[in-house]
C-alpha positions as CSV (number, residue, x, y, z in Angstrom):
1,X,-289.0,26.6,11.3
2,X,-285.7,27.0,9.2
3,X,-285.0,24.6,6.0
4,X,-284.4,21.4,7.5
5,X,-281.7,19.1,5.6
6,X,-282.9,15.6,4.6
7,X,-280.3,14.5,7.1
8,X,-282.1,16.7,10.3
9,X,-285.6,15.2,8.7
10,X,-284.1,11.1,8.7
11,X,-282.8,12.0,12.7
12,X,-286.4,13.0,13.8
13,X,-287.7,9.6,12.4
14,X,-285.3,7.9,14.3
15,X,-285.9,5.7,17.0
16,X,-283.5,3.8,19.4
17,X,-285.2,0.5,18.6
18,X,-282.7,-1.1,16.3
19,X,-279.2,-1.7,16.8
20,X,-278.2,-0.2,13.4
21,X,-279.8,3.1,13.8
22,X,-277.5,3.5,16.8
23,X,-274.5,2.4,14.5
24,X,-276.0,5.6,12.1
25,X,-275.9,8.1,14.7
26,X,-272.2,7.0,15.9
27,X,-270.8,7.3,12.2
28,X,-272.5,11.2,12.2
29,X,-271.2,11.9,15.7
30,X,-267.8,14.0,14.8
31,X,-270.0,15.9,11.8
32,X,-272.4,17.1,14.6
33,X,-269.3,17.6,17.3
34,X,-267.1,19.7,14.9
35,X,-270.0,21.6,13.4
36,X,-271.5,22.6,17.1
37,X,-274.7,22.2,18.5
38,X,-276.4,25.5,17.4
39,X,-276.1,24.2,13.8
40,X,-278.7,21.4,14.8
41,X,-282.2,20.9,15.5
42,X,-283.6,20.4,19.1
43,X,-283.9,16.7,18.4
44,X,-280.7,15.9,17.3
45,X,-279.0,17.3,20.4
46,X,-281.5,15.3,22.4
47,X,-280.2,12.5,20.1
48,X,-276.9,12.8,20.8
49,X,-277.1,13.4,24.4
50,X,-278.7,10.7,24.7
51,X,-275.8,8.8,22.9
52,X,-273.1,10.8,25.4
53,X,-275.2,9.4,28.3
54,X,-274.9,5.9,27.3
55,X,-271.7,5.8,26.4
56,X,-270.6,7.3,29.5
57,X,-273.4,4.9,31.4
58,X,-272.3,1.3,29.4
59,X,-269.1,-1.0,30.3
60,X,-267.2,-1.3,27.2
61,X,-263.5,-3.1,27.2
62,X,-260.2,-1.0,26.4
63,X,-260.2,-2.4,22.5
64,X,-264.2,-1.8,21.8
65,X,-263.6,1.6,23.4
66,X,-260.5,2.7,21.1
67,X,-263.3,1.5,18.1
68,X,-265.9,3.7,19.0
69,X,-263.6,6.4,19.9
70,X,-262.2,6.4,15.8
71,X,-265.5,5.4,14.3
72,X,-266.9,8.5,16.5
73,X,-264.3,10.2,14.6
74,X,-265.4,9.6,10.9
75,X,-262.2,7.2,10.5
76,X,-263.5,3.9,8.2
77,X,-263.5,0.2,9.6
78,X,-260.8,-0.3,6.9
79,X,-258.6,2.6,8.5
80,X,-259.9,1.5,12.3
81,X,-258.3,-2.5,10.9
82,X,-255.1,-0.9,10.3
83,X,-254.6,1.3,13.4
84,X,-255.3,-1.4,15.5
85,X,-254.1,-4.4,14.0
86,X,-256.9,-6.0,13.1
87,X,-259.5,-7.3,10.6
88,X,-262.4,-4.3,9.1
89,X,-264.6,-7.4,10.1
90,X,-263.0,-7.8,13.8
91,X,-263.6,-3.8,14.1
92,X,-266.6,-4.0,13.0
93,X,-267.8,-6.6,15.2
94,X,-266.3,-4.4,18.3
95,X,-268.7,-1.5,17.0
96,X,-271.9,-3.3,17.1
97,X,-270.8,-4.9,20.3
98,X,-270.7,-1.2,21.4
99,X,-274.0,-0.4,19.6
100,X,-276.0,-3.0,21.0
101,X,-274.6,-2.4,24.7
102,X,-276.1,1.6,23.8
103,X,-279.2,-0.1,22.6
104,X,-279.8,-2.2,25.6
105,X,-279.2,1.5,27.8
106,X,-281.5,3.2,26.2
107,X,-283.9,1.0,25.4
């Protein structure tokens, strides 16, 4: 098996049994989009397909959705705040919204 970065190593220890290891996976998601799959071990594509799958399986309002969309991105809460008009603590509060809905669909 290849070198495997401390990074690939903390994904196969993950579990979808707490809200903020969700949160961790969504703030990786543009790294692993923009570097493509093949750069990846088997696990984390599961991972992430499994993230794809709830997202696209979960109800999520217009505002929580434009969140996720620039925190999937790599774009701060501070940044998020501006963009939208609102507080880093009101974007923040839209995320976890999101990540617990992910949590409850995969779990």
């Amino acid at each position: 098996m290849p070198n495997q970065s401390a990074k690939e190593q903390m994904y196969k220890s993950i579990s979808y049994d707490k809200v903020e290891a969700i949160q961790g996976l969504l703030h990786y998601y543009h790294e692993f989009k923009s570097k493509g799959q093949e750069n990846f071990i088997e696990e984390v594509v599961c991972i992430y397909a499994d993230i794809d799958n709830a997202l696209s399986g979960i109800k999520i309002t217009k505002r929580q959705n434009e969140a996720i969309k620039y925190y999937m991105e790599g774009w701060t809460t501070e940044e998020i705040g501006e963009k939208m008009f609102v507080s880093h603590q009101a974007v923040r509060k839209l995320i976890m919204k999101v990540c617990y809905e992910i949590y409850i669909y995969l779990n």
